[in-house]
PQR file with spaces between the fields and no chain letter, atoms N, CA, C, O and H, PARSE charges and radii, in Angstrom:
ATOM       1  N    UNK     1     112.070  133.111   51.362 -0.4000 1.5000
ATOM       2  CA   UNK     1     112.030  132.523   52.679 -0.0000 2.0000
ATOM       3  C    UNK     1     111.302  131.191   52.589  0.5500 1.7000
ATOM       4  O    UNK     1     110.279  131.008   51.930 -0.5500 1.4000
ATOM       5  N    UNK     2     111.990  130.203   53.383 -0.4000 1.5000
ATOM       6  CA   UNK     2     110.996  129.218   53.381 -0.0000 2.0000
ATOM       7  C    UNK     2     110.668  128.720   54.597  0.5500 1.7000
ATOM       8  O    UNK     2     111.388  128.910   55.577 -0.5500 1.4000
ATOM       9  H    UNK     2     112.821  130.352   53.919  0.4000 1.0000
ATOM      10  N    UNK     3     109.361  127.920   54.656 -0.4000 1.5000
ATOM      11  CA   UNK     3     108.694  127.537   56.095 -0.0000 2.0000
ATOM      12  C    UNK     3     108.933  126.224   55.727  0.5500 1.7000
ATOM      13  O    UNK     3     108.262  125.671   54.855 -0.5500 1.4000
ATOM      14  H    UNK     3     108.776  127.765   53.860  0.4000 1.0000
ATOM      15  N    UNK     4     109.934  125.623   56.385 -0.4000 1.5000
ATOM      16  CA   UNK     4     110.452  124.233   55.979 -0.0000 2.0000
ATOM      17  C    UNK     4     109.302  122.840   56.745  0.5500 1.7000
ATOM      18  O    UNK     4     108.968  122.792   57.929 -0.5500 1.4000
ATOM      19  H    UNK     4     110.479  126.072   57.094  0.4000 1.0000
ATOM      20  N    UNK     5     109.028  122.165   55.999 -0.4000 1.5000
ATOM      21  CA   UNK     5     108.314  121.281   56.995 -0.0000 2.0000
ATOM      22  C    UNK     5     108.227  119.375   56.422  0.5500 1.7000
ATOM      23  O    UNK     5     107.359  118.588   56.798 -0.5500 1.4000
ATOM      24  H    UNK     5     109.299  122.204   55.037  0.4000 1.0000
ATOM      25  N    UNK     6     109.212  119.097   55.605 -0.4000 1.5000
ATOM      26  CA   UNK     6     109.707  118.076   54.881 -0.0000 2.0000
ATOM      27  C    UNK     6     110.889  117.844   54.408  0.5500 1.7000
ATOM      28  O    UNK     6     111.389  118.923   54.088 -0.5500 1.4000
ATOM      29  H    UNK     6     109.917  119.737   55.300  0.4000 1.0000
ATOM      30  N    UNK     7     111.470  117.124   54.238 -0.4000 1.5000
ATOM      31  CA   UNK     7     112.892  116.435   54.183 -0.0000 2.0000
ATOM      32  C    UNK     7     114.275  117.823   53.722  0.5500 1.7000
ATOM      33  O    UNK     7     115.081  118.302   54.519 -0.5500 1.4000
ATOM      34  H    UNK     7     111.064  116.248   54.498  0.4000 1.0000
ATOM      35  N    UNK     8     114.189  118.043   52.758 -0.4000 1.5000
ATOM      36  CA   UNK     8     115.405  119.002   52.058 -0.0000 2.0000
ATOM      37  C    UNK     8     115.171  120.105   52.221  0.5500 1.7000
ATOM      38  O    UNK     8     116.018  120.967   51.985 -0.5500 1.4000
ATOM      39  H    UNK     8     113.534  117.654   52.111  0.4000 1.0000
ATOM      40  N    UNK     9     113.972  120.387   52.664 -0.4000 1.5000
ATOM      41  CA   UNK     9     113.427  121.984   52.882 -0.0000 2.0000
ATOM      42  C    UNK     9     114.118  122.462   54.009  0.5500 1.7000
ATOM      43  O    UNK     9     114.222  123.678   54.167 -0.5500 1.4000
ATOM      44  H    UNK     9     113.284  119.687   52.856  0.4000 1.0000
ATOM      45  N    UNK    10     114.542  121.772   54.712 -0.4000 1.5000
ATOM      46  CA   UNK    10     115.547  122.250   56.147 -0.0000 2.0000
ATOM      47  C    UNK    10     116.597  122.796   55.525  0.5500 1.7000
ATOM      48  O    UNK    10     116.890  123.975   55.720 -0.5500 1.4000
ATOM      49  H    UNK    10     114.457  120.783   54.583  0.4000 1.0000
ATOM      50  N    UNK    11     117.311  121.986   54.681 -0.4000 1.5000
ATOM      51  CA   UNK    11     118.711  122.298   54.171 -0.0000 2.0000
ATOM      52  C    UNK    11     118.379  123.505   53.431  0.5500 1.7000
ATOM      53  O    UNK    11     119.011  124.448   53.906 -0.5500 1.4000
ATOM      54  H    UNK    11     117.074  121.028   54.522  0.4000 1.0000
ATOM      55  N    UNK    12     117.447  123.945   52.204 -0.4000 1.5000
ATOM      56  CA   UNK    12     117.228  124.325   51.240 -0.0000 2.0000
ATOM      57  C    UNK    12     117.232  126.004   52.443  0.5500 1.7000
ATOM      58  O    UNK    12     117.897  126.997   52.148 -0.5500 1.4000
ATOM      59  H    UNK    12     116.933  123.179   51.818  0.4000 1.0000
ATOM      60  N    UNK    13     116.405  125.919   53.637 -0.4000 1.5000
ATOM      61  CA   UNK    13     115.951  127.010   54.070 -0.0000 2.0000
ATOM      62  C    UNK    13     117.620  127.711   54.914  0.5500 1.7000
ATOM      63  O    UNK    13     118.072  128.836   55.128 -0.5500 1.4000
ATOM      64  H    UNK    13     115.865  125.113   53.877  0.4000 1.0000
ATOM      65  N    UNK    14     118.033  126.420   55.146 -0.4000 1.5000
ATOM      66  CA   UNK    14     119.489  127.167   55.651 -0.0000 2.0000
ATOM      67  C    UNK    14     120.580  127.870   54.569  0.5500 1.7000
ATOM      68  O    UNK    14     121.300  128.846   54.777 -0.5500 1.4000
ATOM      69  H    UNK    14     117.665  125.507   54.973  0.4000 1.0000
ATOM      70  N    UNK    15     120.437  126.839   53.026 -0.4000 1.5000
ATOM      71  CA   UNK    15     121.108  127.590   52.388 -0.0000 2.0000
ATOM      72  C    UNK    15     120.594  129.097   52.188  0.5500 1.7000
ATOM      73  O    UNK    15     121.409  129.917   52.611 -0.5500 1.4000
ATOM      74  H    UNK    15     119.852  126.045   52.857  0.4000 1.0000
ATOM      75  N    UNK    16     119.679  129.527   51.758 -0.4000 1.5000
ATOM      76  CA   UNK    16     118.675  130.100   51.337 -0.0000 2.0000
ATOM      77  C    UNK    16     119.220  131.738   52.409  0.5500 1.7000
ATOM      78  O    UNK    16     119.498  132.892   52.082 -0.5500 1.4000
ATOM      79  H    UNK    16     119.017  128.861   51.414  0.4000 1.0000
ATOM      80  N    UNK    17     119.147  130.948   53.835 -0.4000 1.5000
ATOM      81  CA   UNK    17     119.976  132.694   54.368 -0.0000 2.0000
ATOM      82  C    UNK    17     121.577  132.809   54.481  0.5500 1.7000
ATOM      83  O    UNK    17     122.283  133.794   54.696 -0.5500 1.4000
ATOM      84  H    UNK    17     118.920  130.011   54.100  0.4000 1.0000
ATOM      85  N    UNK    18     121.967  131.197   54.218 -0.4000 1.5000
ATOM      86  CA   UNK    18     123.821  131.482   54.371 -0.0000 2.0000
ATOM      87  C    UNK    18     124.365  132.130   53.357  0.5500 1.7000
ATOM      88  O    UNK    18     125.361  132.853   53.345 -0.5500 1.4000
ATOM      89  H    UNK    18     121.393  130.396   54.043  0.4000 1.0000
ATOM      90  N    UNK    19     123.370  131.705   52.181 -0.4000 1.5000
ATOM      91  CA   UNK    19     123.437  132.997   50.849 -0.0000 2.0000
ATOM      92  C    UNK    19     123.314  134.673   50.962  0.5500 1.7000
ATOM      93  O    UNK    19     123.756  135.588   50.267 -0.5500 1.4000
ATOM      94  H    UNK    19     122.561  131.117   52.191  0.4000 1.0000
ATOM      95  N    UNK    20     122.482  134.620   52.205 -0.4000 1.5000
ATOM      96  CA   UNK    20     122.034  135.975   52.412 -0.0000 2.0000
ATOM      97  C    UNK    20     121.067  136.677   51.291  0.5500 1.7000
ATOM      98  O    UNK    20     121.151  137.760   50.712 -0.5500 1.4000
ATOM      99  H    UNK    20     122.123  133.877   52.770  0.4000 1.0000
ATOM     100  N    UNK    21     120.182  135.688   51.231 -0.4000 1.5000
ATOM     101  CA   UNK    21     118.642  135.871   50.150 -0.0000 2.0000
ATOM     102  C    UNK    21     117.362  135.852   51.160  0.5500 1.7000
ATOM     103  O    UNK    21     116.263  136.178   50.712 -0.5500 1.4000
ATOM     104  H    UNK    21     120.114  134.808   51.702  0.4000 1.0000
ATOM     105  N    UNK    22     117.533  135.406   52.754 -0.4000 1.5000
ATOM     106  CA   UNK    22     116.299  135.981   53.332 -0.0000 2.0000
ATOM     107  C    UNK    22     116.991  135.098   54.495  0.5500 1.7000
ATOM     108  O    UNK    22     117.908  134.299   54.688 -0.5500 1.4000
ATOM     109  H    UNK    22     118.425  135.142   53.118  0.4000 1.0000
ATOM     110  N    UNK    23     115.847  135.835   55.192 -0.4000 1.5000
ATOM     111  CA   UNK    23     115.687  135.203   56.911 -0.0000 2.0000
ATOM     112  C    UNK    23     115.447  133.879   56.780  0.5500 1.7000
ATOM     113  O    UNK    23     114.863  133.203   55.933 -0.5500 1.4000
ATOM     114  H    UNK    23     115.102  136.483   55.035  0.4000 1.0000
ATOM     115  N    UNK    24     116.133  133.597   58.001 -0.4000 1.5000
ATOM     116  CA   UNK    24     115.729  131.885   58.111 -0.0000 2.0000
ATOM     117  C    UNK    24     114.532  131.644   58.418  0.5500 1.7000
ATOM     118  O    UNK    24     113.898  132.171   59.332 -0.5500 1.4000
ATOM     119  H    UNK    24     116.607  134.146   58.689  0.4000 1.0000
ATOM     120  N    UNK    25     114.046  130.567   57.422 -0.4000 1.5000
ATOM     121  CA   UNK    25     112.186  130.683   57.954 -0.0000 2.0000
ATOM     122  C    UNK    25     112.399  129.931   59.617  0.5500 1.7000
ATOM     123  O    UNK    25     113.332  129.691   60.382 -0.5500 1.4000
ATOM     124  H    UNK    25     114.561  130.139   56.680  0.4000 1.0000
ATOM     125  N    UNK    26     110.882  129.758   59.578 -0.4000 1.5000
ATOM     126  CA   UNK    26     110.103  128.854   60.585 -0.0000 2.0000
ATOM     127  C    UNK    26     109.749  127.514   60.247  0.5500 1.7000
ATOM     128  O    UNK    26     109.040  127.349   59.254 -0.5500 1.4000
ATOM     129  H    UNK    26     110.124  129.954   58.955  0.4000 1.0000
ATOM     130  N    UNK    27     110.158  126.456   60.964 -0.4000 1.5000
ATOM     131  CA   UNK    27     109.561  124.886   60.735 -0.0000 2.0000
ATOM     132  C    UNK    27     107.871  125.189   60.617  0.5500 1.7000
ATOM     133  O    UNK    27     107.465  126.350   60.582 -0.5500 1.4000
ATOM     134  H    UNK    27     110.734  126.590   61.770  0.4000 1.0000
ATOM     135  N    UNK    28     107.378  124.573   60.586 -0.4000 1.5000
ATOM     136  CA   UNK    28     105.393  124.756   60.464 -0.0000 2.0000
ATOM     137  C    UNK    28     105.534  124.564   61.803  0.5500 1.7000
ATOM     138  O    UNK    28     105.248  125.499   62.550 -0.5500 1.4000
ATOM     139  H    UNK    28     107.708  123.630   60.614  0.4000 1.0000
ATOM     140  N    UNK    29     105.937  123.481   62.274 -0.4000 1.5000
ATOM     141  CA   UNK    29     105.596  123.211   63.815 -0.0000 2.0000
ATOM     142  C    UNK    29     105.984  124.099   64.478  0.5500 1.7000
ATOM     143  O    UNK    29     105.963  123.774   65.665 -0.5500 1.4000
ATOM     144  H    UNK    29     106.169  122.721   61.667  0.4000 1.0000
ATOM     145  N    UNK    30     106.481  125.486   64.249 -0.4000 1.5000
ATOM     146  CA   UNK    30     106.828  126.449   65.423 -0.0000 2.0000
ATOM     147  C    UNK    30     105.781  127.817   64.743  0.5500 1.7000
ATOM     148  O    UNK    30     105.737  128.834   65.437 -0.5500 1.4000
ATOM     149  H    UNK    30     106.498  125.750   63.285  0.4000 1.0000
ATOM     150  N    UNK    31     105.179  127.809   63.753 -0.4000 1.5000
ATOM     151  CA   UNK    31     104.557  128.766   63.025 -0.0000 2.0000
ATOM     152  C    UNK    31     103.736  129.448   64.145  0.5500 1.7000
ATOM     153  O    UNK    31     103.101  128.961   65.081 -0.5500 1.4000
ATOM     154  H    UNK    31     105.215  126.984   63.189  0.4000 1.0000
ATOM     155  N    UNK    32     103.945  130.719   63.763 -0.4000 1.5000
ATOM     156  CA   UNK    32     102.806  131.408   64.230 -0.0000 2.0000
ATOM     157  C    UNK    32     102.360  132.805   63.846  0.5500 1.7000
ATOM     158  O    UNK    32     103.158  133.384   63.108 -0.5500 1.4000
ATOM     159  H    UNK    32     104.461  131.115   63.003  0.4000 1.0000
ATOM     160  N    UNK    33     101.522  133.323   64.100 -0.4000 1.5000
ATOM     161  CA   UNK    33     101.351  134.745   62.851 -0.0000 2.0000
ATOM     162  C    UNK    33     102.297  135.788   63.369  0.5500 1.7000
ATOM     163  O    UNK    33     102.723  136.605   62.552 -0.5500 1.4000
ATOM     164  H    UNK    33     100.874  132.852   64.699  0.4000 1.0000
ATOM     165  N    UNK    34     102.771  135.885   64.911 -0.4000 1.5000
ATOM     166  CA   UNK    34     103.581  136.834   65.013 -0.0000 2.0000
ATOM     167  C    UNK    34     105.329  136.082   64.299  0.5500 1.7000
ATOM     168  O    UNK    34     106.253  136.678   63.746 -0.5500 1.4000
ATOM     169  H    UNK    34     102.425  135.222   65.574  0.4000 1.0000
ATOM     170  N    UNK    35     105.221  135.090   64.528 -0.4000 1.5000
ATOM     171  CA   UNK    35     106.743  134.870   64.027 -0.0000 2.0000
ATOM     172  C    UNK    35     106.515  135.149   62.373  0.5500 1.7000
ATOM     173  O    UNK    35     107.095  136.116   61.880 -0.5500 1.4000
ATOM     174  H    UNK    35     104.470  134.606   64.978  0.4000 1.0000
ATOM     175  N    UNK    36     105.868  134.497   61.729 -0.4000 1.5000
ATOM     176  CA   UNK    36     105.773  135.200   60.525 -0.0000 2.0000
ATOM     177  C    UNK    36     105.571  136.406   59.890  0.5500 1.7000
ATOM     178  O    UNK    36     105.612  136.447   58.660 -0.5500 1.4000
ATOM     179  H    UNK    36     105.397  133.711   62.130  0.4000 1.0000
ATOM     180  N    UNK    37     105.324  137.559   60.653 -0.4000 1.5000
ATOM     181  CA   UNK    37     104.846  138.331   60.595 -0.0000 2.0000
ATOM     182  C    UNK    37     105.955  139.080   60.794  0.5500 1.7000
ATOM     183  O    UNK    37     106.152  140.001   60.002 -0.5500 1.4000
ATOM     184  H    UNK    37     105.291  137.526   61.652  0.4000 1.0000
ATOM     185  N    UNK    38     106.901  138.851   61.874 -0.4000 1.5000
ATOM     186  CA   UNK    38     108.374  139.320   61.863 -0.0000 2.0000
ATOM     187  C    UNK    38     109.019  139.010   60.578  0.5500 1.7000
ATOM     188  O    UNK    38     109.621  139.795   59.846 -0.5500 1.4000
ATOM     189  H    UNK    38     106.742  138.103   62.518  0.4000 1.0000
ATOM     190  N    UNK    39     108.806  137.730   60.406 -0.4000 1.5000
ATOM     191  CA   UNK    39     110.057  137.037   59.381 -0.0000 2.0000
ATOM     192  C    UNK    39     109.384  138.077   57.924  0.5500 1.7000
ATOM     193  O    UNK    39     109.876  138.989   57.260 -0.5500 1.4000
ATOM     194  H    UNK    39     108.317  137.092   61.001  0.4000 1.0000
ATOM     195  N    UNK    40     108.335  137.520   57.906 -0.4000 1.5000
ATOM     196  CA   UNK    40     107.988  138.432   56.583 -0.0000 2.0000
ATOM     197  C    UNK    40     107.880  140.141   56.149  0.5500 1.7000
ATOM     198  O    UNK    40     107.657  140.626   55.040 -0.5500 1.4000
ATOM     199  H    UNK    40     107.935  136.779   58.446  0.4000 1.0000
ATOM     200  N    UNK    41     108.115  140.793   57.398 -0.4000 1.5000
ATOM     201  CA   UNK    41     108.549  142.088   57.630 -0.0000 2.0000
ATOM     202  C    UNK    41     110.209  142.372   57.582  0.5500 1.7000
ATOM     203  O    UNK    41     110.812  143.416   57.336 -0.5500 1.4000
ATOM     204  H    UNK    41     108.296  140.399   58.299  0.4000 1.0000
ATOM     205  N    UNK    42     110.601  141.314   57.845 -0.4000 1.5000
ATOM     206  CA   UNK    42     112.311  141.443   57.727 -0.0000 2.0000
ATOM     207  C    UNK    42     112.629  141.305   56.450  0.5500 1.7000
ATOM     208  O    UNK    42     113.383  142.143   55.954 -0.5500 1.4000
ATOM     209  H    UNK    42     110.111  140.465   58.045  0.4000 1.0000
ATOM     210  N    UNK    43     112.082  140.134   55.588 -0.4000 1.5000
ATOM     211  CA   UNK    43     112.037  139.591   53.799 -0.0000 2.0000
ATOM     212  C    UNK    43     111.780  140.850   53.320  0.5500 1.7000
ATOM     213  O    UNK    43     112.730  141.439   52.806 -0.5500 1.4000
ATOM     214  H    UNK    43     111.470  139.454   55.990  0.4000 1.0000
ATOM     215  N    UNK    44     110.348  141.586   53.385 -0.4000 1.5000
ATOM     216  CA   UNK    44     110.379  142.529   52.710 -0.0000 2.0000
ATOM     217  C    UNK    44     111.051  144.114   52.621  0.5500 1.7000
ATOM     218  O    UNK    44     111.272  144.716   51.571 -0.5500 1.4000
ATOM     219  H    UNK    44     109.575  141.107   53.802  0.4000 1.0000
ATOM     220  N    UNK    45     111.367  144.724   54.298 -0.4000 1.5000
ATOM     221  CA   UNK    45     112.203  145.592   54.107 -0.0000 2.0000
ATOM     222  C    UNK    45     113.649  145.744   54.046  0.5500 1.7000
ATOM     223  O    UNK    45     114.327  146.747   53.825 -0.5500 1.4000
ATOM     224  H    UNK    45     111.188  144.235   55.151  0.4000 1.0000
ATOM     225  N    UNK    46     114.045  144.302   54.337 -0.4000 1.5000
ATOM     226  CA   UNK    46     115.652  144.018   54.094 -0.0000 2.0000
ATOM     227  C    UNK    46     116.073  144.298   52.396  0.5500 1.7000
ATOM     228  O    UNK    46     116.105  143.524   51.439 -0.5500 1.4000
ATOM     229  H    UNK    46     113.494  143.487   54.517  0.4000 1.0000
ATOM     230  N    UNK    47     116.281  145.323   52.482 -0.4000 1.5000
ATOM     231  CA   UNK    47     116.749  145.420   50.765 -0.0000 2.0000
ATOM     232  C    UNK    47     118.617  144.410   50.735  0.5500 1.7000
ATOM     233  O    UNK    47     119.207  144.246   49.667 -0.5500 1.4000
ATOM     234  H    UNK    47     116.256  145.952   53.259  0.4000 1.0000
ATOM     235  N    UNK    48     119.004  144.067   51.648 -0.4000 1.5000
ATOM     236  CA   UNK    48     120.275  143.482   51.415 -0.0000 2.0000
ATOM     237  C    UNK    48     119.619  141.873   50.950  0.5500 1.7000
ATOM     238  O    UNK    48     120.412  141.126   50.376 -0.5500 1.4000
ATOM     239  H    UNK    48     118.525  144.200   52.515  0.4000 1.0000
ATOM     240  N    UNK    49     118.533  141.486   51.141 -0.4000 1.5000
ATOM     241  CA   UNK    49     117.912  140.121   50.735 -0.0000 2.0000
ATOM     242  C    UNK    49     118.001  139.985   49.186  0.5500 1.7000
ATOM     243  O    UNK    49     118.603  139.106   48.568 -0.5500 1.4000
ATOM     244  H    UNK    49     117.889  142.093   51.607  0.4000 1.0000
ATOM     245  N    UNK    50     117.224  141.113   48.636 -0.4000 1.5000
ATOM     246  CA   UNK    50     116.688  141.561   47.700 -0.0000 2.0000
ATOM     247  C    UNK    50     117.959  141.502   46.392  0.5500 1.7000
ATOM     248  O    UNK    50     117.851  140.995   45.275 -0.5500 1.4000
ATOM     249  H    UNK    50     116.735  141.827   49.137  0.4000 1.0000
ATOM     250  N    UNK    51     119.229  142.260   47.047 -0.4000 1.5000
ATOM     251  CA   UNK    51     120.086  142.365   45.999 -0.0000 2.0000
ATOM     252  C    UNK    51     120.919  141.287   46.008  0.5500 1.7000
ATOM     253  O    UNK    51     121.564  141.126   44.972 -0.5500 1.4000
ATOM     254  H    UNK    51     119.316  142.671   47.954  0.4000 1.0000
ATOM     255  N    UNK    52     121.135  140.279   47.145 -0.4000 1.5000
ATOM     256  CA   UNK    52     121.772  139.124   47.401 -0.0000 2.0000
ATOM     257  C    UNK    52     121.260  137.884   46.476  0.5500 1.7000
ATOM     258  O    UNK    52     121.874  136.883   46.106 -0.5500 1.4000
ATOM     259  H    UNK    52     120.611  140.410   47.987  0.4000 1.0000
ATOM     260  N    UNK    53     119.858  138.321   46.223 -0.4000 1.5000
ATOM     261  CA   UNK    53     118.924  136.989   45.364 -0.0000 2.0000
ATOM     262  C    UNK    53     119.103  137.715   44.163  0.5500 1.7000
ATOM     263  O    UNK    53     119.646  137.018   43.306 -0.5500 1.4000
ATOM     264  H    UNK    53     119.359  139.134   46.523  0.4000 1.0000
ATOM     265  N    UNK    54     118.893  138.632   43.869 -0.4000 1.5000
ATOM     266  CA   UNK    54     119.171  139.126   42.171 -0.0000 2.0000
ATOM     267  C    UNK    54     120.717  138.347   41.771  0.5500 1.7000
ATOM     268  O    UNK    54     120.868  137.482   40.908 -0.5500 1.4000
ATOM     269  H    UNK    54     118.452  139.198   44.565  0.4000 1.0000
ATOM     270  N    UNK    55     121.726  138.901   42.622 -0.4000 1.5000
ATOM     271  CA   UNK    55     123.322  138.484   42.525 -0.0000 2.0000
ATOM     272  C    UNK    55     122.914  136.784   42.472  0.5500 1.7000
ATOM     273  O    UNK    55     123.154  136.406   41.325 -0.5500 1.4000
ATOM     274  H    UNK    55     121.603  139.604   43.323  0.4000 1.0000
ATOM     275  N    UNK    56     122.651  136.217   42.888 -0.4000 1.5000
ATOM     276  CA   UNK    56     122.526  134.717   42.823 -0.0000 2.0000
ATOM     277  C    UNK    56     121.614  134.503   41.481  0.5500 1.7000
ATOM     278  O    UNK    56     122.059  133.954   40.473 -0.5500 1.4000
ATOM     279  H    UNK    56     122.456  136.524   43.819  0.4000 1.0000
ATOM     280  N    UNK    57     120.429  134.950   41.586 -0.4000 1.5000
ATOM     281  CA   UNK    57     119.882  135.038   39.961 -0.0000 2.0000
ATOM     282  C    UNK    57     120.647  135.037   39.113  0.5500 1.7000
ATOM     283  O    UNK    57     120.724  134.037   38.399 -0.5500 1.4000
ATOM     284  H    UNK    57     120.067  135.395   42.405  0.4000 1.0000
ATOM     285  N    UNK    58     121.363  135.994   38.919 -0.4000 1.5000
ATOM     286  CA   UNK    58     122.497  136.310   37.753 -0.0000 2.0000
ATOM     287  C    UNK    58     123.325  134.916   37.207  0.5500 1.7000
ATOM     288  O    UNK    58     123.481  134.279   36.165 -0.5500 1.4000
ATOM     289  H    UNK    58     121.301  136.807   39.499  0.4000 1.0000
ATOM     290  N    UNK    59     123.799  134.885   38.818 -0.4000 1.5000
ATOM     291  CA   UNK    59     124.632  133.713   38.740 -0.0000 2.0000
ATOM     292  C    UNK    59     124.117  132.387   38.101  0.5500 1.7000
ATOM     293  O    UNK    59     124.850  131.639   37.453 -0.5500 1.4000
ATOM     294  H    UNK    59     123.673  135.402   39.664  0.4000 1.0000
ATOM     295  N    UNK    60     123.028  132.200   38.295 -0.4000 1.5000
ATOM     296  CA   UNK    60     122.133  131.187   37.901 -0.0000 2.0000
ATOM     297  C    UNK    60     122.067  130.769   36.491  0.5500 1.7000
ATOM     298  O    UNK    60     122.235  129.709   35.887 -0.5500 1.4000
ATOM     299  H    UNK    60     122.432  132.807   38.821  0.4000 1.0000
ATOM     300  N    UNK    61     121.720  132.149   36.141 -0.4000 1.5000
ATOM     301  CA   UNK    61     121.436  132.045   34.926 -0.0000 2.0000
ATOM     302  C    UNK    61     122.648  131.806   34.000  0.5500 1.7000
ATOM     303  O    UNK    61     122.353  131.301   32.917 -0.5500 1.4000
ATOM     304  H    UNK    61     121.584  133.010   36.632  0.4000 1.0000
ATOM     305  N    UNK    62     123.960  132.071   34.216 -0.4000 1.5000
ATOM     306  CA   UNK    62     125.221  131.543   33.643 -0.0000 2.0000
ATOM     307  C    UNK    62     125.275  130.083   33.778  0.5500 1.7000
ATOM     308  O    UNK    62     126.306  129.637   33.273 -0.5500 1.4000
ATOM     309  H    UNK    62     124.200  132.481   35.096  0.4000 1.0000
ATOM     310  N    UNK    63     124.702  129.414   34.162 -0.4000 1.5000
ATOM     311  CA   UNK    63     125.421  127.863   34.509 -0.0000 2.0000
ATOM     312  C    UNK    63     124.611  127.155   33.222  0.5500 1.7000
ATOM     313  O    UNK    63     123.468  127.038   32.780 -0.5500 1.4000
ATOM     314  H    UNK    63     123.865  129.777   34.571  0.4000 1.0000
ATOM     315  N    UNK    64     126.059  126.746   32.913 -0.4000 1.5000
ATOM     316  CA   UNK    64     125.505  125.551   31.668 -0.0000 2.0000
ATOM     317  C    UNK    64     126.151  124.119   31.779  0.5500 1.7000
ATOM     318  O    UNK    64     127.235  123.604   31.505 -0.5500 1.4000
ATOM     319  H    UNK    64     126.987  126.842   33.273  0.4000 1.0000
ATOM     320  N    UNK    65     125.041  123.764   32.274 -0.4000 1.5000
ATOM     321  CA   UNK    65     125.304  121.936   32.436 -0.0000 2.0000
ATOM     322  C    UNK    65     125.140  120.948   30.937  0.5500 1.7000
ATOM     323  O    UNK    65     125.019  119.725   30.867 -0.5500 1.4000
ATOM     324  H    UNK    65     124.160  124.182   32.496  0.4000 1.0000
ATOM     325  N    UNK    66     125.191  122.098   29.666 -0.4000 1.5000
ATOM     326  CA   UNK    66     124.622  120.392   28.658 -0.0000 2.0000
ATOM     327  C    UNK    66     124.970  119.848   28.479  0.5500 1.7000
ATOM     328  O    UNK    66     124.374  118.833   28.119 -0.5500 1.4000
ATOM     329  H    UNK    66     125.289  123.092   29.723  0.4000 1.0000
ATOM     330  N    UNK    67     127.167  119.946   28.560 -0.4000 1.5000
ATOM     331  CA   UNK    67     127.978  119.269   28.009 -0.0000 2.0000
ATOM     332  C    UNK    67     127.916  118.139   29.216  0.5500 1.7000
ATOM     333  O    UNK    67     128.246  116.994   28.907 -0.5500 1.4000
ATOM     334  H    UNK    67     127.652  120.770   28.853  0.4000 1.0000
ATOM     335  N    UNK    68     127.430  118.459   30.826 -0.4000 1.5000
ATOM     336  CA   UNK    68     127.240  117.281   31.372 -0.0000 2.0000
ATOM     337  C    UNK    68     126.510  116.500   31.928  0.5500 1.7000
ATOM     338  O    UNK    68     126.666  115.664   32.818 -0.5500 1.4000
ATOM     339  H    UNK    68     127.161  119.389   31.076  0.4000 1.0000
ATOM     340  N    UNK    69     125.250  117.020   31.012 -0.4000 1.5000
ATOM     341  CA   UNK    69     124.042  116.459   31.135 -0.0000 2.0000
ATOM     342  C    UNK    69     124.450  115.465   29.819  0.5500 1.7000
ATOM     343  O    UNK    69     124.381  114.263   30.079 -0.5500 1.4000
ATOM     344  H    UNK    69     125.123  117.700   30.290  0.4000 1.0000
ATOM     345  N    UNK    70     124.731  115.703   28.888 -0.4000 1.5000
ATOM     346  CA   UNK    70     125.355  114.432   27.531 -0.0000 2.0000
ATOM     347  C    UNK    70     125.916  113.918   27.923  0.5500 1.7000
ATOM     348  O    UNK    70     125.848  112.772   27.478 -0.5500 1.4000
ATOM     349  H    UNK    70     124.786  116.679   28.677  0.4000 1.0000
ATOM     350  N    UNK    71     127.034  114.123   29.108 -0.4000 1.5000
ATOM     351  CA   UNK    71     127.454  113.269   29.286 -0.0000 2.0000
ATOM     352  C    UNK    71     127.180  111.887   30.084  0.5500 1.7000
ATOM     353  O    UNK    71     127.513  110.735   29.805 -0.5500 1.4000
ATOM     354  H    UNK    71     127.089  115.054   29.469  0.4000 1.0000
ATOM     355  N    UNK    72     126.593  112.314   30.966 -0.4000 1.5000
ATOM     356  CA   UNK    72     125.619  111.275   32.208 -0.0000 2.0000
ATOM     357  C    UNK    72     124.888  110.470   31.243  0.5500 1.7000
ATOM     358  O    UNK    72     125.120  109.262   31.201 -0.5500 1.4000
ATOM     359  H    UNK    72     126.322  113.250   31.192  0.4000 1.0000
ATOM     360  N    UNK    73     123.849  111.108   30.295 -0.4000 1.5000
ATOM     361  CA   UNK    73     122.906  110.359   29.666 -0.0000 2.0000
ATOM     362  C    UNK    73     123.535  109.341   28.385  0.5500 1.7000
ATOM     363  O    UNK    73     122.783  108.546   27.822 -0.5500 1.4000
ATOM     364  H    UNK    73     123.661  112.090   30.329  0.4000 1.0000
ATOM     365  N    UNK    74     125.076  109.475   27.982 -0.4000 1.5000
ATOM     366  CA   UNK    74     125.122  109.308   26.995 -0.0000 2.0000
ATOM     367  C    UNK    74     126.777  108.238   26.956  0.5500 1.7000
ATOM     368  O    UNK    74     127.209  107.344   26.228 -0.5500 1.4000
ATOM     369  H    UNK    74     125.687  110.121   28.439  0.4000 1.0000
ATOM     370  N    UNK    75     127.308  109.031   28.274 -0.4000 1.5000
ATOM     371  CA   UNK    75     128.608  108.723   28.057 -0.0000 2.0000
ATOM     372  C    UNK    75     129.824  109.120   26.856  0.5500 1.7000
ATOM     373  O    UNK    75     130.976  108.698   26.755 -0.5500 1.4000
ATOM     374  H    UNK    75     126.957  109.757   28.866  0.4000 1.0000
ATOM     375  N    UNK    76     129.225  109.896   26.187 -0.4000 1.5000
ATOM     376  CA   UNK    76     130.159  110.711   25.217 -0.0000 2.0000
ATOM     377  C    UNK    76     130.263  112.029   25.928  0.5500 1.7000
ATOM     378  O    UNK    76     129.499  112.592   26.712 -0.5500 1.4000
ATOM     379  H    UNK    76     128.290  110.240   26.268  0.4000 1.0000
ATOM     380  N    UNK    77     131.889  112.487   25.230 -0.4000 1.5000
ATOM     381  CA   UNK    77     132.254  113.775   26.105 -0.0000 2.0000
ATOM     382  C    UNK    77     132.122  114.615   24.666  0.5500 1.7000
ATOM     383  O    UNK    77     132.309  115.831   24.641 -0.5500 1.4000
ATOM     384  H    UNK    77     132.510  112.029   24.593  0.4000 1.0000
């Protein structure tokens, strides 16, 4: 979950539940211990969060950028 309160963290916090890896946080400017206190009670007993971020983990861990990371830096394919 994130408590967005600077530039990409907005986006980052919307992807973050369109993935279905947690509740949409709170801006700081709306914070408060009961809203967090919900949100962070929903993060932790939502087991559909839980297996949605493992499944994206997984996924993660397959991605291999070197052939185009050489390439950006180097211009050879």
């Amino acid at each position: 979950m994130i408590i967005p309160h600077i530039t990409d963290q907005f986006v980052w916090n919307k992807i973050v539940t369109n993935k279905g890896c947690g509740p949409l946080g709170i801006p700081i400017s709306k914070l408060s211990e009961r809203r967090i206190e919900r949100k962070l009670l929903s993060l932790w007993e939502n087991k559909a969060y839980e297996m949605q971020a493992r499944k994206v983990s997984e996924a993660m861990k397959l991605e291999d950028f070197e052939k185009q990371l050489i390439f950006e830096l180097t211009g050879i394919r």
